[in-house]
C-alpha positions in Angstrom: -18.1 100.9 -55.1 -16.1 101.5 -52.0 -14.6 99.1 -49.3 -16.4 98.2 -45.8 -13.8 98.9 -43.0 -13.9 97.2 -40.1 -14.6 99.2 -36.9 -15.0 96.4 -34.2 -13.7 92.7 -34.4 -13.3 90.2 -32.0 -12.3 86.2 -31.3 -12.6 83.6 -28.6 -11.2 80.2 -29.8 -10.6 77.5 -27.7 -10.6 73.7 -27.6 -14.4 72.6 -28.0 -15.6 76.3 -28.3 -15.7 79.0 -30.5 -16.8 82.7 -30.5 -16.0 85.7 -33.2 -17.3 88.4 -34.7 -17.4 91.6 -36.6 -19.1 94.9 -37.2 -18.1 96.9 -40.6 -18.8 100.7 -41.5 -21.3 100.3 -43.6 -23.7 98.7 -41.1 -23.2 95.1 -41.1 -22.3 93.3 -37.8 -21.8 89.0 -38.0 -21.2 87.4 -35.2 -20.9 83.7 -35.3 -20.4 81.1 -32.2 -20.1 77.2 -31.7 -19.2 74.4 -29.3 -18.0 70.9 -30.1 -20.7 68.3 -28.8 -20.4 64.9 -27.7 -18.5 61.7 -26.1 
């Protein structure tokens, strides 16, 4: 059982957003993004 590397990752955090991601050797890519709602 050998380790994923990572080829490609990435982040955009800032105060009511967020936006990262990643994509690995093995073929698995995540990418994951929010924003803070309300008053």
């Amino acid at each position: 059982n050998e380790d994923a590397n990572v080829i490609k990752s990435y982040s955009d955090v800032g105060v009511d957003q967020f936006k990262y991601g990643l994509e690995l050797d093995n073929s698995i890519k995540a990418d994951q993004e929010g924003h803070l709602e309300g008053d």
